[in-house]
C-alpha positions in Angstrom: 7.0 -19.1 -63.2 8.7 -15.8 -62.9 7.9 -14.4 -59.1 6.8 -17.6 -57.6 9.4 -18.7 -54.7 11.6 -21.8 -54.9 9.9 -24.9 -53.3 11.5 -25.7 -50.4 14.0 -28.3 -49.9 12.0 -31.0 -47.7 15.0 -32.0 -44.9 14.6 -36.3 -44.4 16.9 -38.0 -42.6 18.0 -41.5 -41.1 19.3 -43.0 -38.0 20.7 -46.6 -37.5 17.0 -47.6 -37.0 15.1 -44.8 -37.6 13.7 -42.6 -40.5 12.4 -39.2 -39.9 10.3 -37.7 -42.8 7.7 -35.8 -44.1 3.9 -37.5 -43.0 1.8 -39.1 -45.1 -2.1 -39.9 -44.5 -1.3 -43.2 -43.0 0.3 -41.7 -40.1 -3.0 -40.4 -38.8 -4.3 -43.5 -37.1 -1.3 -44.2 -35.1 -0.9 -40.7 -34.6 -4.4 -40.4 -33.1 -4.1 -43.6 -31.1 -0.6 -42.3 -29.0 -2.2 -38.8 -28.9 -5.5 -40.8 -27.0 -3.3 -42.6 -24.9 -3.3 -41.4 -21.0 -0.2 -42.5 -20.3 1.8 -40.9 -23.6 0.2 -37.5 -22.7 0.4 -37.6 -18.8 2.1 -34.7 -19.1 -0.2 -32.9 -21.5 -3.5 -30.7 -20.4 -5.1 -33.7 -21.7 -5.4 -36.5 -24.5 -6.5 -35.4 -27.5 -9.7 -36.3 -30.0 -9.2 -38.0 -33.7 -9.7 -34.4 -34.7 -7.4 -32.6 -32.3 -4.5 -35.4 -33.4 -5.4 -34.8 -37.1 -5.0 -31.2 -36.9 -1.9 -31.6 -35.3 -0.3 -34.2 -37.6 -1.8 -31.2 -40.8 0.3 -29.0 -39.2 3.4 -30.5 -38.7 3.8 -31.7 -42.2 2.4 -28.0 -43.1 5.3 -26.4 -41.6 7.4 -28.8 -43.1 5.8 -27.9 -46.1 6.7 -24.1 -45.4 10.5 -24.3 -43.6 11.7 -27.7 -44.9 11.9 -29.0 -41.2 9.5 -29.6 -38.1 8.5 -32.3 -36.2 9.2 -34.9 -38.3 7.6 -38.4 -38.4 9.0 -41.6 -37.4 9.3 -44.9 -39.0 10.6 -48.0 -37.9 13.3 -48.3 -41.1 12.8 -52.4 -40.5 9.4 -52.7 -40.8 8.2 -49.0 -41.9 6.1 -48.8 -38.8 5.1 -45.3 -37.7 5.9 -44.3 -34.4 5.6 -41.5 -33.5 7.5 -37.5 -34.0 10.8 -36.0 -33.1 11.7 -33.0 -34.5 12.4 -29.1 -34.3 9.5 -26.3 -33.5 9.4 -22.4 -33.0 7.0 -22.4 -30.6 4.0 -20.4 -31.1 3.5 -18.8 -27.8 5.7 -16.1 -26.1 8.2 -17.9 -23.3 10.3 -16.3 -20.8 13.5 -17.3 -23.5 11.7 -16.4 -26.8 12.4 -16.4 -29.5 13.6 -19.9 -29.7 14.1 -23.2 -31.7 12.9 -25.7 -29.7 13.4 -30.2 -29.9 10.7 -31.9 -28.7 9.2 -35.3 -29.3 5.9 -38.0 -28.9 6.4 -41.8 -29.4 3.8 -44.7 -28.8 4.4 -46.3 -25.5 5.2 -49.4 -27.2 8.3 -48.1 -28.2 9.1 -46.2 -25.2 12.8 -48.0 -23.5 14.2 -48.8 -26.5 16.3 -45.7 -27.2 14.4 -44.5 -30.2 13.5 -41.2 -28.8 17.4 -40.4 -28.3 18.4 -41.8 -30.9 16.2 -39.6 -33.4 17.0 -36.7 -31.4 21.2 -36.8 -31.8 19.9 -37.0 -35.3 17.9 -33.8 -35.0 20.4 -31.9 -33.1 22.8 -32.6 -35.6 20.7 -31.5 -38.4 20.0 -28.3 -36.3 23.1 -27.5 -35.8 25.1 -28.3 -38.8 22.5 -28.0 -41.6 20.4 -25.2 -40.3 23.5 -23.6 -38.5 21.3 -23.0 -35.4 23.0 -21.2 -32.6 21.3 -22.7 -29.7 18.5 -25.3 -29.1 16.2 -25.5 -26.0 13.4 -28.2 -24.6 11.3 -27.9 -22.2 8.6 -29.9 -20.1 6.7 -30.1 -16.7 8.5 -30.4 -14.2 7.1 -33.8 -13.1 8.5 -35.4 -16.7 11.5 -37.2 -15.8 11.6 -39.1 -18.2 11.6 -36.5 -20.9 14.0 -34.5 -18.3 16.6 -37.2 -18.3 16.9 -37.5 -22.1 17.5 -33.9 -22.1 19.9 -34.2 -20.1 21.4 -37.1 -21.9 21.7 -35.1 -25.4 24.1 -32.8 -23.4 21.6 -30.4 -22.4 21.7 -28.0 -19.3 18.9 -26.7 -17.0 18.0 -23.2 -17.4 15.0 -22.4 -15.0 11.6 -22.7 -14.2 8.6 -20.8 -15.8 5.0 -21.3 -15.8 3.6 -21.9 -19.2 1.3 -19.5 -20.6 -1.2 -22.7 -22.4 -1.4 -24.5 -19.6 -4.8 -23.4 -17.0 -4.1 -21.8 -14.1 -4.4 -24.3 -11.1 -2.5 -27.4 -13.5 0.0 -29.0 -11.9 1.5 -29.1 -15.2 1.7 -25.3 -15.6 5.1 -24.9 -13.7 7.5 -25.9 -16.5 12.1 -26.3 -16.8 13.2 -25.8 -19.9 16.7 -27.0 -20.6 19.2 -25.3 -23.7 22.0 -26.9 -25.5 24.2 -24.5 -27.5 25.9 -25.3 -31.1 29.3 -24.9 -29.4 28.5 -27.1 -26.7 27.3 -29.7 -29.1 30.2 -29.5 -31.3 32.4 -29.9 -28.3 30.7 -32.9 -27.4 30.8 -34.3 -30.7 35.1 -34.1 -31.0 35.0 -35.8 -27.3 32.6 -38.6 -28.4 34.9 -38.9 -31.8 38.0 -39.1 -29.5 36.7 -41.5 -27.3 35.7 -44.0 -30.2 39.2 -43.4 -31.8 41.1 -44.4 -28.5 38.8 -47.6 -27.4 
């Protein structure tokens, strides 16, 4: 139809063990259950309802819908399992390094230590920076998630500074925030090295 825009191209990709994809409804049970778990959002204001973790999951795939990436979900390729997101944002509210493309992601605890989260995320960084031709990506967390802090730093990523993030309450220990950046040079730099080191083992 003549004036309507092209539908957008839906990015989905796979890992070794991992796909990332658009949702579907049966995500939303999982989704909710991680989202209710204490420990999974120890970091987070607080857990969130079956409604709050709906919404949430409605607009990630509606973005997806709209830029052809987000926060995608995460199946177990082996058993089709969903486990949780990884994926890019543009976050909604104005930070001390907007505007900005940020990685973040969620999994269910029981998949925490397995190298999933990591895994997905080269994946993501490599569609960020080679498919979308994105010039820099940051992350950022409180500043008591180490583990979240120590993958970051694992995907190459640098410290950048501290803020205090405008959605958190005033009085949260989890207001005061880092937020880490990776650049598409850097990355690139650190793919050839990778790439040379598998050559010469």
């Amino acid at each position: 139809m003549h004036g309507m825009p092209a539908p957008r191209e839906i990015i989905e990709f796979e890992t070794p063990r991992l796909r990332l994809r658009q949702w579907q409804e049966s995500d939303r049970a999982p989704f909710a259950a991680l989202n209710a778990d204490p420990e999974v959002m120890a970091h987070f204001p607080s857990p969130l309802s079956r409604a709050g973790s709906d919404a949430l999951a409605e607009r990630c795939e509606s973005l997806i819908a709209e830029r052809g990436w987000g926060f995608w979900a995460v199946e177990l390729k082996a058993s089709g399992a969903f486990i949780g997101f990884v994926g890019l944002h543009v976050p909604m509210v104005i930070l001390p390094f907007s505007p900005c493309v940020e990685i973040g992601w969620r999994l269910a605890l029981p998949h925490w230590g397995q190298g999933y989260a990591g895994e997905a995320a080269e994946g993501v960084l490599a569609v960020g920076f080679g498919r979308l031709a994105l010039a820099e990506i940051v992350s950022f967390t409180a500043l008591g998630n180490a583990r979240s802090r120590a993958l970051m730093k694992r995907l190459g990523m640098r410290q950048a500074g501290q803020f205090m993030h405008p959605s958190v309450p005033v009085g949260s220990p989890l207001r005061a925030h880092c937020w880490y950046h990776l650049s598409a040079q850097v990355w690139r730099e650190r793919q050839q090295m990778d790439e040379f080191s598998t050559r010469s083992a």
